[in-house]
PyMOL commands that place a pseudoatom at each C-alpha (Angstrom):
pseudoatom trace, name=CA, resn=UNK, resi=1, chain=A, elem=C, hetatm=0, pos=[1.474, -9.713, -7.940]
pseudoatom trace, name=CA, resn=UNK, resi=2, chain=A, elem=C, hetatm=0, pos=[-0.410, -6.337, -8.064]
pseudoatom trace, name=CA, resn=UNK, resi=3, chain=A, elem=C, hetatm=0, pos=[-3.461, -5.968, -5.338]
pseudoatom trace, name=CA, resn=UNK, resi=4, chain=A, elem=C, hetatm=0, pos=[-6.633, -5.695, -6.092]
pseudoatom trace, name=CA, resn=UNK, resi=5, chain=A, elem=C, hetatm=0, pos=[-8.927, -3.153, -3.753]
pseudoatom trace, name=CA, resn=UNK, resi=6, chain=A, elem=C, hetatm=0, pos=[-12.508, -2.280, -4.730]
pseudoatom trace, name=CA, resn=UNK, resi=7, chain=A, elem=C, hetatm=0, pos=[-14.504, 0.626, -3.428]
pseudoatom trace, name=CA, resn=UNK, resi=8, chain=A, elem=C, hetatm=0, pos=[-14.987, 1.017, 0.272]
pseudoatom trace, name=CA, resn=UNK, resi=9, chain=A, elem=C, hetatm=0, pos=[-17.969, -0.847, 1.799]
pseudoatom trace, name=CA, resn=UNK, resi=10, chain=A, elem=C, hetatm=0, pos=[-17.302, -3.778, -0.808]
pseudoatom trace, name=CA, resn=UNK, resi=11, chain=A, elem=C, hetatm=0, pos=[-15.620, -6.735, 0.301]
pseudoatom trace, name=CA, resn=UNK, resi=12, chain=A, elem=C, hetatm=0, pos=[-15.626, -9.174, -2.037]
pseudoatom trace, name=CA, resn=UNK, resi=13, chain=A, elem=C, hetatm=0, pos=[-11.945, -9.245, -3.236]
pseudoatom trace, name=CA, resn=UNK, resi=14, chain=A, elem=C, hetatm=0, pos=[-11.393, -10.392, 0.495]
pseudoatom trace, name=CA, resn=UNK, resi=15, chain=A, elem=C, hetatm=0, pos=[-14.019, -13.507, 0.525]
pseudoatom trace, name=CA, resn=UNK, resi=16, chain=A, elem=C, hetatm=0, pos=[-11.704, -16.046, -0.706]
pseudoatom trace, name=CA, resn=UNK, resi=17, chain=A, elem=C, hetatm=0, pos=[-8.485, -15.216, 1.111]
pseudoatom trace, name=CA, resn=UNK, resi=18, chain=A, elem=C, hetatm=0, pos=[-10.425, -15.264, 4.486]
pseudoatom trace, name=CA, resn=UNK, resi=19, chain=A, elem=C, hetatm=0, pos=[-12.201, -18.564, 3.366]
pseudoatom trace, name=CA, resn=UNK, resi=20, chain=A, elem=C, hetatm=0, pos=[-8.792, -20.189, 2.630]
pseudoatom trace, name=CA, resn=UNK, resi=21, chain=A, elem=C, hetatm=0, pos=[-7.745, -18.919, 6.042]
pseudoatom trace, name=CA, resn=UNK, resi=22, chain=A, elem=C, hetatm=0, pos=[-10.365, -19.694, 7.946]
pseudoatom trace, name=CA, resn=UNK, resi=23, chain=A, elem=C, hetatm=0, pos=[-10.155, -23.537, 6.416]
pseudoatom trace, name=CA, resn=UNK, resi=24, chain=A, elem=C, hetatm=0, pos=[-6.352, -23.604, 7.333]
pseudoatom trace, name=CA, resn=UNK, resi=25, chain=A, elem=C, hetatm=0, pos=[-7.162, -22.358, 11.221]
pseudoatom trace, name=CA, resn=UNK, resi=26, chain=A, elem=C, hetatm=0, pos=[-9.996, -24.834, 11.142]
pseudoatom trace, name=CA, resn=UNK, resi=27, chain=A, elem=C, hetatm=0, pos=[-8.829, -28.006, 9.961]
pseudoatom trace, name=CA, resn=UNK, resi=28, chain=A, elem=C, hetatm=0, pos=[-5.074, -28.329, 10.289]
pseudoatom trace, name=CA, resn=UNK, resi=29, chain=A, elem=C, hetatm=0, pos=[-3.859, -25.633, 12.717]
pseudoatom trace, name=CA, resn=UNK, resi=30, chain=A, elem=C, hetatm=0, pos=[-6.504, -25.282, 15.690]
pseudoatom trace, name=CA, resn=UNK, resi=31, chain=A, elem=C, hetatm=0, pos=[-5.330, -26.755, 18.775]
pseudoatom trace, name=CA, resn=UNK, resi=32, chain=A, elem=C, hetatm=0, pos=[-2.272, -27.349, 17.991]
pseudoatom trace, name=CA, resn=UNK, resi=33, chain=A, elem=C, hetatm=0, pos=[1.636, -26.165, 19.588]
pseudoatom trace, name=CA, resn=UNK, resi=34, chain=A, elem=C, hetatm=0, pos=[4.204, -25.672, 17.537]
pseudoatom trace, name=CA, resn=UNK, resi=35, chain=A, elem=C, hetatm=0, pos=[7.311, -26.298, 19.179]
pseudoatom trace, name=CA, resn=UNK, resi=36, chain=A, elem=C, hetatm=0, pos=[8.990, -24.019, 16.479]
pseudoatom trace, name=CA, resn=UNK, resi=37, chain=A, elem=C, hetatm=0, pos=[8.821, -21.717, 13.517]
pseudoatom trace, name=CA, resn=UNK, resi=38, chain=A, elem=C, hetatm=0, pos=[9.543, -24.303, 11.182]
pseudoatom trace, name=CA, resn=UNK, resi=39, chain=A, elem=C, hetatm=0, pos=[7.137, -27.043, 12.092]
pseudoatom trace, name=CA, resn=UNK, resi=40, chain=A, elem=C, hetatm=0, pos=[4.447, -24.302, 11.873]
pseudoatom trace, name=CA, resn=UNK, resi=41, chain=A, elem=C, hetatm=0, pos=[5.681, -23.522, 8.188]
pseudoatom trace, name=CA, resn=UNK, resi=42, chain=A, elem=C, hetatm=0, pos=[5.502, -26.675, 7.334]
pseudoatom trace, name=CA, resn=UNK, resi=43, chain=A, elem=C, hetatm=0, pos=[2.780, -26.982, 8.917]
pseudoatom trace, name=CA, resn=UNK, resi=44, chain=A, elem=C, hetatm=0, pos=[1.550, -24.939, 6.455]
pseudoatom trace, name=CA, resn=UNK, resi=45, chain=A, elem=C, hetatm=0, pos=[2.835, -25.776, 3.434]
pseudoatom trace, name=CA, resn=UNK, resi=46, chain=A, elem=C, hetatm=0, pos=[1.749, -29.010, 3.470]
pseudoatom trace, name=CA, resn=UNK, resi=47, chain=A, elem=C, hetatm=0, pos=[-1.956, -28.094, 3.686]
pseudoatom trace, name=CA, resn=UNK, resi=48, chain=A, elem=C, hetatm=0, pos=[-1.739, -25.418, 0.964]
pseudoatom trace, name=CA, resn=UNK, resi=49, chain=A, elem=C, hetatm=0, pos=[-0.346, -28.234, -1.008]
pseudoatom trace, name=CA, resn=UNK, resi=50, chain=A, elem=C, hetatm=0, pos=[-3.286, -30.547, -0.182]
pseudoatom trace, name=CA, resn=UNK, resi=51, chain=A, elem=C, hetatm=0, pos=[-5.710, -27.492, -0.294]
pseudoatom trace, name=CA, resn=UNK, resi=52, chain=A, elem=C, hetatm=0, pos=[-4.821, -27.251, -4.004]
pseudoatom trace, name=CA, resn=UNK, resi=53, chain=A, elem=C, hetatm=0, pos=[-5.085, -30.802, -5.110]
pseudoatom trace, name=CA, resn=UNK, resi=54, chain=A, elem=C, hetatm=0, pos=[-6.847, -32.746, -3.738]
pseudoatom trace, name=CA, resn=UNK, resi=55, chain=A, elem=C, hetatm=0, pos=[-9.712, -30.868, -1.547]
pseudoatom trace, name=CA, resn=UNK, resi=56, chain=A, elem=C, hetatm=0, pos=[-13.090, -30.609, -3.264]
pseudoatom trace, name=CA, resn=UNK, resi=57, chain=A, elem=C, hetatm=0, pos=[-14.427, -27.058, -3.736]
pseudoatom trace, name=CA, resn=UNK, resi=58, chain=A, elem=C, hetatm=0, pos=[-18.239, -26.906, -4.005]
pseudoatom trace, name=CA, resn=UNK, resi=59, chain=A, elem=C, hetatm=0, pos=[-17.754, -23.665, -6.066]
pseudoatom trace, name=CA, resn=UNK, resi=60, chain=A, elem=C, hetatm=0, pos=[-15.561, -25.306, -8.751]
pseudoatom trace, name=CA, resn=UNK, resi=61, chain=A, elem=C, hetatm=0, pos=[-18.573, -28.210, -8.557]
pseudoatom trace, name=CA, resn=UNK, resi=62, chain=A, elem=C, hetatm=0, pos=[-17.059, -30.904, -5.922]
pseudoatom trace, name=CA, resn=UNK, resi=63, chain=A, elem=C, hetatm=0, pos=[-13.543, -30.783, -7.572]
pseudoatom trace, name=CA, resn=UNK, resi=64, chain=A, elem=C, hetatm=0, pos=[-9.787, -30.498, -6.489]
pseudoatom trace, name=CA, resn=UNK, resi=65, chain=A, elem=C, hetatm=0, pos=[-8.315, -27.444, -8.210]
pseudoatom trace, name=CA, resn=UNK, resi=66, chain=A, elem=C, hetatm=0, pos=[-5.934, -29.426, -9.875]
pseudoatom trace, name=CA, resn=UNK, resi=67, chain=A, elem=C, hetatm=0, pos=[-8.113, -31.852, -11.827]
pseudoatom trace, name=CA, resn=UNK, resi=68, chain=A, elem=C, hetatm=0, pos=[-10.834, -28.657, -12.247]
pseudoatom trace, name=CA, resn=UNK, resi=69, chain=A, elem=C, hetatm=0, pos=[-7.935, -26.588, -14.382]
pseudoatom trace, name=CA, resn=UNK, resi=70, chain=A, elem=C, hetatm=0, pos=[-6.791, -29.787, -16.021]
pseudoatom trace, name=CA, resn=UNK, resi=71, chain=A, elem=C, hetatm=0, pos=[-10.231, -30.307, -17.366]
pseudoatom trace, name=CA, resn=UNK, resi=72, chain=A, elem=C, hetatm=0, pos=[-10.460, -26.853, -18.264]
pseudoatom trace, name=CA, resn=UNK, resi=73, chain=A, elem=C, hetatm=0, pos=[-7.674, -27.259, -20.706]
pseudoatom trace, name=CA, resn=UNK, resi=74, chain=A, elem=C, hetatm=0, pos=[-8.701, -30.170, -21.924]
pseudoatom trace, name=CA, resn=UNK, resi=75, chain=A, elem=C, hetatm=0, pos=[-12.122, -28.688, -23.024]
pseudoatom trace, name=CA, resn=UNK, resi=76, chain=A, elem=C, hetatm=0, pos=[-10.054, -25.750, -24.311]
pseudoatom trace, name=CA, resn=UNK, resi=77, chain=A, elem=C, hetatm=0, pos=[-8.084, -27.978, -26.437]
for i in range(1, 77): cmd.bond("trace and resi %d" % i, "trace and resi %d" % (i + 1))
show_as sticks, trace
zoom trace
């Protein structure tokens, strides 16, 4: 992975990292105790795995990821 930084003042290579955060607090993690480590990991993974298939995304026009990128190749193909 190599990070990407623009120029100061400009913070738009941030935008979607804090969106996807802010989501994750929002919906699956405030409010909640984790009696461990590992339930909060899980915690997690799970809801980057539903975050990438099957939430819609207004910017990708209402669609999961997953079906958006298999449509793209299909329309590449």
């Amino acid at each position: 992975m190599v990070p990407s930084m623009s120029r100061k003042g400009n913070c738009w290579d941030n935008a979607p990292m804090e969106m996807f955060f802010c989501s994750l607090k929002v919906e699956r993690l405030y409010g909640i105790k984790f009696p461990n480590r590992l339930s909060a990991r899980q915690e997690i993974i799970d809801y980057i795995a539903y975050y990438n298939s099957l939430q819609l995304h207004s910017a990708l026009g209402y669609d999961s990821p997953i079906s958006y990128e298999k449509e793209q190749l299909r329309n590449a193909a």
